[in-house]
C-alpha positions as CSV (number, residue, x, y, z in Angstrom):
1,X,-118.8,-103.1,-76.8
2,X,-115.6,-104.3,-78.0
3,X,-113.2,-106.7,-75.7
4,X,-110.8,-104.4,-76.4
5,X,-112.4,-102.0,-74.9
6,X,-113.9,-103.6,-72.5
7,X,-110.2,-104.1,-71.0
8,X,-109.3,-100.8,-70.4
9,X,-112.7,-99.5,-69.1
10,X,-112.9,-102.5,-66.7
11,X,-109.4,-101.6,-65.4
12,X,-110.0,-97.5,-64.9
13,X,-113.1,-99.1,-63.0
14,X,-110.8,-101.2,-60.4
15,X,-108.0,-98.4,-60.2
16,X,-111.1,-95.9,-59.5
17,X,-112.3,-98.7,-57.0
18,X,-108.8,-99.2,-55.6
19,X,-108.0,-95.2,-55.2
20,X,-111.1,-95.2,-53.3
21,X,-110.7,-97.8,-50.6
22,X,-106.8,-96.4,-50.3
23,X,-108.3,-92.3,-49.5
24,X,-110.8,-94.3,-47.2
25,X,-108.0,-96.3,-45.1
26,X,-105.8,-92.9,-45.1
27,X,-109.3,-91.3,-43.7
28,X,-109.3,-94.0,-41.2
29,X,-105.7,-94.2,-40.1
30,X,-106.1,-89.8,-39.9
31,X,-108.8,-90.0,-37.4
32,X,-107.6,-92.9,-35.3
33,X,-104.3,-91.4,-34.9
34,X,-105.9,-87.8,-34.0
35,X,-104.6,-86.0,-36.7
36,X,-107.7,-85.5,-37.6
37,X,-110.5,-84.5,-35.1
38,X,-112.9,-87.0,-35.3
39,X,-115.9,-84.6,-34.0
40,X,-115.8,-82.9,-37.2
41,X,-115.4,-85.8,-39.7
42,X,-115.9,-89.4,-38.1
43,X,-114.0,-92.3,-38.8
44,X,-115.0,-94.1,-42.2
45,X,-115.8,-97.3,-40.3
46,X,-118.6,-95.6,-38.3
47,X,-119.8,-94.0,-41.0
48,X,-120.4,-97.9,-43.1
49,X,-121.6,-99.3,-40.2
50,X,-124.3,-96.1,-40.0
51,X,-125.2,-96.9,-43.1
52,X,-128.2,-99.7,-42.2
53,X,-129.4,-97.8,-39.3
54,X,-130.3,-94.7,-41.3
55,X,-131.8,-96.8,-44.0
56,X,-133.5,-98.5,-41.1
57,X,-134.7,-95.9,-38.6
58,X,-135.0,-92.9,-40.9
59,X,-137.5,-94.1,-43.6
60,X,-135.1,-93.7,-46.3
61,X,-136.8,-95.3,-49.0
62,X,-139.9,-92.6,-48.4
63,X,-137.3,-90.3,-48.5
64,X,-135.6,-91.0,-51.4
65,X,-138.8,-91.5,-53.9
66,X,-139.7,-87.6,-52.5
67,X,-136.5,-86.3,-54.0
68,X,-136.5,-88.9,-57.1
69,X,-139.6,-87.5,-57.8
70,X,-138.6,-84.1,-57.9
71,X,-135.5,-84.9,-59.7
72,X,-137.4,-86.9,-62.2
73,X,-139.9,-83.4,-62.6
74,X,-137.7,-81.2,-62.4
75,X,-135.3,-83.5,-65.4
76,X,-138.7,-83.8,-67.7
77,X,-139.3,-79.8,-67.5
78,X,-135.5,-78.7,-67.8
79,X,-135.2,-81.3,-70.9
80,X,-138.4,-80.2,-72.8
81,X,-137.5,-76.5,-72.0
82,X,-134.4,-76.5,-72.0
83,X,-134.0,-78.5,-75.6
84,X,-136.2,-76.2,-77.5
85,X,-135.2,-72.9,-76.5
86,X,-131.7,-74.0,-77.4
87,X,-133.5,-74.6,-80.9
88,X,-135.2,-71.5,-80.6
89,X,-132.1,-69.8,-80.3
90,X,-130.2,-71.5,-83.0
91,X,-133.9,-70.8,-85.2
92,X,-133.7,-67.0,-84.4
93,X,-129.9,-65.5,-84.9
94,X,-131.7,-62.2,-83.1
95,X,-132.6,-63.8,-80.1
96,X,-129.7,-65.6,-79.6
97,X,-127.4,-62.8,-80.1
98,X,-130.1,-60.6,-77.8
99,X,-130.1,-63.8,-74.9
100,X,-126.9,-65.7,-74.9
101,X,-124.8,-64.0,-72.8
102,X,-127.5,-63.2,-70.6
103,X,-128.4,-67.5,-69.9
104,X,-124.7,-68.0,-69.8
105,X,-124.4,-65.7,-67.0
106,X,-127.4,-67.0,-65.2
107,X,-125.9,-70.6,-65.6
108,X,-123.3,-69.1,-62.9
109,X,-125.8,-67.7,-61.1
110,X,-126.7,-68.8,-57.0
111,X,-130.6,-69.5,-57.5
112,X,-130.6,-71.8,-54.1
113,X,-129.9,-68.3,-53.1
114,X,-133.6,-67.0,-54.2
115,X,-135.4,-70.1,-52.0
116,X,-137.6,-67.2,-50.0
117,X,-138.7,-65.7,-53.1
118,X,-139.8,-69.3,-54.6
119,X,-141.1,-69.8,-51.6
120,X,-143.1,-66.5,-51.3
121,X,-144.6,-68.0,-55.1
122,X,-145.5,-71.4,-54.0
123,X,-145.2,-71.8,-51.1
124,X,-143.8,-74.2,-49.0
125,X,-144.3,-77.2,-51.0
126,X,-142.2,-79.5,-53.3
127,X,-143.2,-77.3,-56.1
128,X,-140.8,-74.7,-55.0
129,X,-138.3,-77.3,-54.5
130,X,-139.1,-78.2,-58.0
131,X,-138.9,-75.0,-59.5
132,X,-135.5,-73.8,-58.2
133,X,-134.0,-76.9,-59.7
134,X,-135.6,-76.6,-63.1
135,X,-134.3,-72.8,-63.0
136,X,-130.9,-73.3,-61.8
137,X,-130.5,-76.5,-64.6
138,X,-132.1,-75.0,-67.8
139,X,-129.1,-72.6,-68.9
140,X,-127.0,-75.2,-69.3
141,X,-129.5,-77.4,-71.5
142,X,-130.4,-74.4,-73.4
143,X,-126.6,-73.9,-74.5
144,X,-125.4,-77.0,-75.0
145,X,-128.4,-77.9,-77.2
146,X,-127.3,-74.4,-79.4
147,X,-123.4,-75.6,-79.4
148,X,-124.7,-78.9,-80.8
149,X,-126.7,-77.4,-83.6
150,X,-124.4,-74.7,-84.3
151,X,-121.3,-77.5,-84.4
152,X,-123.5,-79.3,-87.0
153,X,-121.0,-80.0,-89.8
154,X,-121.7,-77.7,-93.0
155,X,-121.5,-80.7,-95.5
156,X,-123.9,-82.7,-93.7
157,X,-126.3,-79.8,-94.2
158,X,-124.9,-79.4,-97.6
159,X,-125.9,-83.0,-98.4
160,X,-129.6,-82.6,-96.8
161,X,-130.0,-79.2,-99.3
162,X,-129.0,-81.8,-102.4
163,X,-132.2,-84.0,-101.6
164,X,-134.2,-81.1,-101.4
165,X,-135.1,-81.7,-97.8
166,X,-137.5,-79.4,-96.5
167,X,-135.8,-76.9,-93.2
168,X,-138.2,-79.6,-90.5
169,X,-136.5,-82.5,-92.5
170,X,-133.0,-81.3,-92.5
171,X,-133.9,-80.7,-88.8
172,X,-134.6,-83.8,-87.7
173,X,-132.6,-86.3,-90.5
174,X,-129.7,-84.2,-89.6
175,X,-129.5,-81.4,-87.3
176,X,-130.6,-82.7,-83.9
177,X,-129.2,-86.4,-84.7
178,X,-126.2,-84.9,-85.2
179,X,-126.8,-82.4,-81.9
180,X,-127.9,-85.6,-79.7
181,X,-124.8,-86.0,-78.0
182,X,-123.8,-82.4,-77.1
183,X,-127.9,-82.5,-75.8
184,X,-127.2,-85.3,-73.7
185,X,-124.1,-83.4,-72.0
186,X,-126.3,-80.6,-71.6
187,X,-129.3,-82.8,-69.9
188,X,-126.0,-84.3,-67.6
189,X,-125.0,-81.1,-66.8
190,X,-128.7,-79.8,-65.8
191,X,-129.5,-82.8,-63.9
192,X,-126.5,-82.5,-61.8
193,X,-127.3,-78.9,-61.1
194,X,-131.1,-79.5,-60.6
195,X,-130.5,-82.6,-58.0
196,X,-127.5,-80.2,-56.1
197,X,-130.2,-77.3,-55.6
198,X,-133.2,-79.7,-55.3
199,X,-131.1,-81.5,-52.3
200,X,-129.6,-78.0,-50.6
201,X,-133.5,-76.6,-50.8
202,X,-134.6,-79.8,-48.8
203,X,-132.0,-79.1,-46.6
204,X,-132.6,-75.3,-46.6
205,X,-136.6,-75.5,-46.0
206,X,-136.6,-78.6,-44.2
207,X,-139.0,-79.8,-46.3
208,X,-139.0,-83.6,-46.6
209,X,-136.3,-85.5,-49.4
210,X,-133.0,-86.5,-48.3
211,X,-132.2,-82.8,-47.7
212,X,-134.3,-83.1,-44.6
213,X,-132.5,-86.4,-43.5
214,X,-129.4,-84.8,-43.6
215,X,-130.5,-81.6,-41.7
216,X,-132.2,-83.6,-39.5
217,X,-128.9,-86.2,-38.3
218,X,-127.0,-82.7,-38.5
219,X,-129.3,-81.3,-35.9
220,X,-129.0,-84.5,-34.3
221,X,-125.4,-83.8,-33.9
222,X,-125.3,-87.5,-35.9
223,X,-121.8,-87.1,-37.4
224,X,-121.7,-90.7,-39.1
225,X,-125.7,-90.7,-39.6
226,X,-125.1,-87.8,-41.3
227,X,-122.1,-88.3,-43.4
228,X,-124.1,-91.6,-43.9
229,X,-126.7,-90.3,-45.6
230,X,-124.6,-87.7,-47.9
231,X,-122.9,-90.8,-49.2
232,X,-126.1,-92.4,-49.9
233,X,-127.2,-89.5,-51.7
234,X,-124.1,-89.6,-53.9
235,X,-124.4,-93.0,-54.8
236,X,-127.6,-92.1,-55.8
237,X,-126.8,-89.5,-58.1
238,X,-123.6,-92.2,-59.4
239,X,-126.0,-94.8,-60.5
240,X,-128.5,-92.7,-61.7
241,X,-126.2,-90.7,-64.3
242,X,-124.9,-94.0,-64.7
243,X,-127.6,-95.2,-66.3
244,X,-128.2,-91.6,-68.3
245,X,-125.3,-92.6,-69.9
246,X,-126.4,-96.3,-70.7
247,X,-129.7,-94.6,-72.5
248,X,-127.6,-91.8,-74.2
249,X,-125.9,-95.0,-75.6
250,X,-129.0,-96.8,-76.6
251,X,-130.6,-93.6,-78.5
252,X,-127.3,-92.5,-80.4
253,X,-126.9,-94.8,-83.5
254,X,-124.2,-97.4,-83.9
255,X,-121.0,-95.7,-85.8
C-alpha cells in the first residue's frame, strides 16, 4: 500500500474511531440525565466495565469457538456451493433463466423463520444451527459469483479465443480471475448472513454459542451483561471480515 493512500485510510479510520466515542458519550450523557430510561439500554460505562466479567464468569472463549466453528462450516459449505452453482448457472443459460429469480427471492427470504422445521431434520444439534446459516447465505454467493462471470469483459474473452484456449482454460486464465472480486463480495455478503442466523438460532434454541450467552444474561435480566456480550459478538464479526478482506487482497493479483 501506497503512503498516499495510506493517509486517507488511516484518517477515515480515526474519524470512524472519533464518531464512535462521540455517539458513546451522547449515549452516556442520555442515560445519566434520564432522557433515556436506563432499564431498557444501560449506560455505556456499565456496559465496558461488564465486559471482563462476562468474559470471566460466562466461559466466553468456550462460547465463542462453538459459534466460530459453525461460522467457519457453515463459510466452507456456502463458498464451495455457493461458487459453483453460480458457475453452473452462468454454464447453463436454461437454468439460470429457469432459477434466478427464484434464488434472488429466497435471498430475501426469513429462513431463521424455518428453525422447527430444521430442527424437526436434525435435530437439536449444531448441525441445524449449521444448516440454517448455510441456507439463508448461499443465494447471495450463488449470484454474485454469476454477476462476476457474466460482467467478464468480452475482449478479455476475445483474447483467450485468439490463443485457442480451450472453454476450462478460458475459465480459469480468465473468467473466474476476472470474477474473484465480485466472488469475494458475494462470500462477504453470505458470511454476514450466515453468522446473523447462525447467532439468532443460538439464541432461538438456546443451544450453546454466543446466542445462548446472550439469551441467557437477557433471562438474567443482565442489561450491561447482555449488551456486553452483543458488542463482543460484533467485534467479532469486525475483525473477522476484517481479515476476509486482508485475504481477498492477498489472492487478487497486484494491478
Amino acid at each position: 500500500m501506497s503512503k498516499a493512500s495510506r493517509g486517507p485510510n488511516a484518517l477515515a479510520f480515526a474519524v470512524g474511531i472519533g464518531c464512535l466515542v462521540v455517539f458513546l458519550l451522547v449515549m452516556e450523557a442520555l442515560i445519566q440525565f434520564g432522557f433515556v430510561n436506563r432499564f431498557i439500554i444501560p449506560p455505556p460505562s456499565e456496559v465496558a466495565m461488564s465486559f471482563e466479567r462476562v468474559i470471566v464468569e460466562e466461559d466466553i472463549l468456550h462460547r465463542f469457538l462453538l459459534t466460530a466453528t459453525e461460522c467457519l462450516t457453515a463459510g466452507v459449505m456456502l463458498t464451495v456451493f455457493g461458487v459453483i452453482g453460480g458457475v453452473l448457472l452462468h454454464r447453463f443459460k436454461l437454468l439460470q433463466q429457469a432459477c434466478e429469480t427464484w434464488i434472488a427471492a429466497a435471498a430475501s427470504a426469513p429462513v431463521v423463520l424455518m428453525y422447527p422445521l430444521f430442527l424437526v431434520i436434525f435435530g437439536r444439534s449444531a448441525w441445524t444451527i449449521i444448516m440454517i446459516g448455510f441456507v439463508a447465505a448461499l443465494p447471495p454467493v450463488i449470484l454474485k459469483t454469476l454477476e462476476g462471470l457474466s460482467d467478464t469483459r468480452r475482449v478479455l474473452v476475445n483474447v483467450g479465443k485468439s490463443f485457442n484456449l480451450t472453454p476450462m482454460q478460458s475459465f480459469w486464465k480468465i473468467l473466474f480471475p476476472a470474477a474473484l472480486p465480485t466472488i469475494f463480495v458475494g462470500i462477504r455478503l453470505g458470511l454476514i448472513f450466515a453468522l446473523i442466523n447462525i447467532v439468532g438460532v443460538e439464541f432461538l434454541i438456546n443451544f450453546g454459542g454466543l446466542g445462548q450467552l446472550i439469551n441467557e444474561l437477557a433471562e438474567r435480566y443482565d442489561l450491561a451483561g447482555t449488551y456486553a456480550a452483543i458488542c463482543f459478538v460484533i467485534l467479532v464479526s469486525v475483525v473477522f471480515f476484517m481479515s476476509l478482506e486482508r485475504i481477498e487482497r492477498w489472492l487478487r493479483p497486484a494491478h
